[in-house]
RODO-2510 file (C-alpha; in nm, 4 decimals, decimal comma):
residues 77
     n   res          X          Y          Z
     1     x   -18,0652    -9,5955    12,8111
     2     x   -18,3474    -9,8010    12,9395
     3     x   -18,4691   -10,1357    12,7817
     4     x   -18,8313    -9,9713    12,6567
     5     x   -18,6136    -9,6906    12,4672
     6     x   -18,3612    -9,9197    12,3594
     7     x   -18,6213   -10,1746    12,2001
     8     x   -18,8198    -9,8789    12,0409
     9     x   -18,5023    -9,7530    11,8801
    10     x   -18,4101   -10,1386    11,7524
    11     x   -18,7689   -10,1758    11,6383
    12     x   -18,7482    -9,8240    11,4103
    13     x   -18,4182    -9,9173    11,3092
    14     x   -18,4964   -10,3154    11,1704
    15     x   -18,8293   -10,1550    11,0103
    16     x   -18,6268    -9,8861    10,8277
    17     x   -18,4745   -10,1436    10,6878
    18     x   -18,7161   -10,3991    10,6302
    19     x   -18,8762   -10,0611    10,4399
    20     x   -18,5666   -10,0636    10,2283
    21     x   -18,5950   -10,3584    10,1338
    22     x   -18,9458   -10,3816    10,0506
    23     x   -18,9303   -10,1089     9,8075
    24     x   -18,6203   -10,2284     9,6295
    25     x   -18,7959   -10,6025     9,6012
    26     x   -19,0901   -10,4462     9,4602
    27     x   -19,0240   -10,0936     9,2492
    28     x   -19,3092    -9,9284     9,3647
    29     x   -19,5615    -9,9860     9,6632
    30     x   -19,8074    -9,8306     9,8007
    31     x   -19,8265    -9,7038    10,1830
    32     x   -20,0983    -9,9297    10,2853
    33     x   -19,9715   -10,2414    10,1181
    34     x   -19,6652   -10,1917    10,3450
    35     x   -19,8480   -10,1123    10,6731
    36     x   -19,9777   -10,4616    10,6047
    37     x   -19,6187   -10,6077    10,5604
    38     x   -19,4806   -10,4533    10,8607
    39     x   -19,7771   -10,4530    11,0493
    40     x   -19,7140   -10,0599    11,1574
    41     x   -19,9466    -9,7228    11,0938
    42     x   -19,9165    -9,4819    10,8069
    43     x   -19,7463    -9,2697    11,0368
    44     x   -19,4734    -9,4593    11,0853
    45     x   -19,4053    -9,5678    10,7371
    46     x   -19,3301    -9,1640    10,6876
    47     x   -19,0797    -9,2043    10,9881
    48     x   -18,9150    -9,4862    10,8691
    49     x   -18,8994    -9,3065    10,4766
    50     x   -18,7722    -8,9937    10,6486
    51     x   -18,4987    -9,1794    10,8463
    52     x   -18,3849    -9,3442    10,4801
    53     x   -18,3871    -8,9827    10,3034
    54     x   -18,1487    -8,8678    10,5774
    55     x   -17,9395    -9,1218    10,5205
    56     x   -17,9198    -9,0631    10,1571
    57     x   -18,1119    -9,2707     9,9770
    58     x   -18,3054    -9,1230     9,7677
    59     x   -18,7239    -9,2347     9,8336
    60     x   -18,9496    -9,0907     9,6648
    61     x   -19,3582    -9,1245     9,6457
    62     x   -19,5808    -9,0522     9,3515
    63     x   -19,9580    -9,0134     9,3879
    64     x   -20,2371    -9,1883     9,1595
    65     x   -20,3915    -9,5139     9,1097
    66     x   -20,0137    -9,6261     8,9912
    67     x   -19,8673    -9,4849     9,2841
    68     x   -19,6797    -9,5393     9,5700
    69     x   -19,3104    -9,5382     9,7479
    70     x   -19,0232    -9,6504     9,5034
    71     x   -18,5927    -9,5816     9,5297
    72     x   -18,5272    -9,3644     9,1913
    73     x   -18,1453    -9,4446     9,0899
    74     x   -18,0721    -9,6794     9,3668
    75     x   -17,6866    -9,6306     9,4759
    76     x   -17,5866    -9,7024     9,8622
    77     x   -17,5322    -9,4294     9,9958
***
């Protein structure tokens, strides 16, 4: 594998969990507020939530002025 591949994969992987983290510290956050934290696109932030959902933990996203990405029943997976 070469180095560019290799970082890009390290780089997804630290801000899947960074993600995780973020949403356990807070409840409930909303998709720009973490763009900000992580300093990634919209886009990504679904990559990084689909990568946790196939691992098993369970993300989910509501819509609405009290919206945003929160862990219902958190259990490691």
């Amino acid at each position: 594998m070469d180095a560019m591949k290799e970082h890009a994969g390290y780089a997804r992987t630290k801000n899947t969990l960074k993600l995780l983290k973020i949403i356990l510290d807070h409840g409930i956050i909303k998709s720009n507020e973490i763009c900000k934290i992580l300093n990634v696109t919209e886009r990504q932030i679904l990559k990084y939530v689909k990568d946790l959902r196939e691992c098993g933990i369970n993300v989910k996203s509501k819509t609405g002025a009290n919206g945003g990405y929160y862990i219902d029943d958190w259990e490691c997976p």
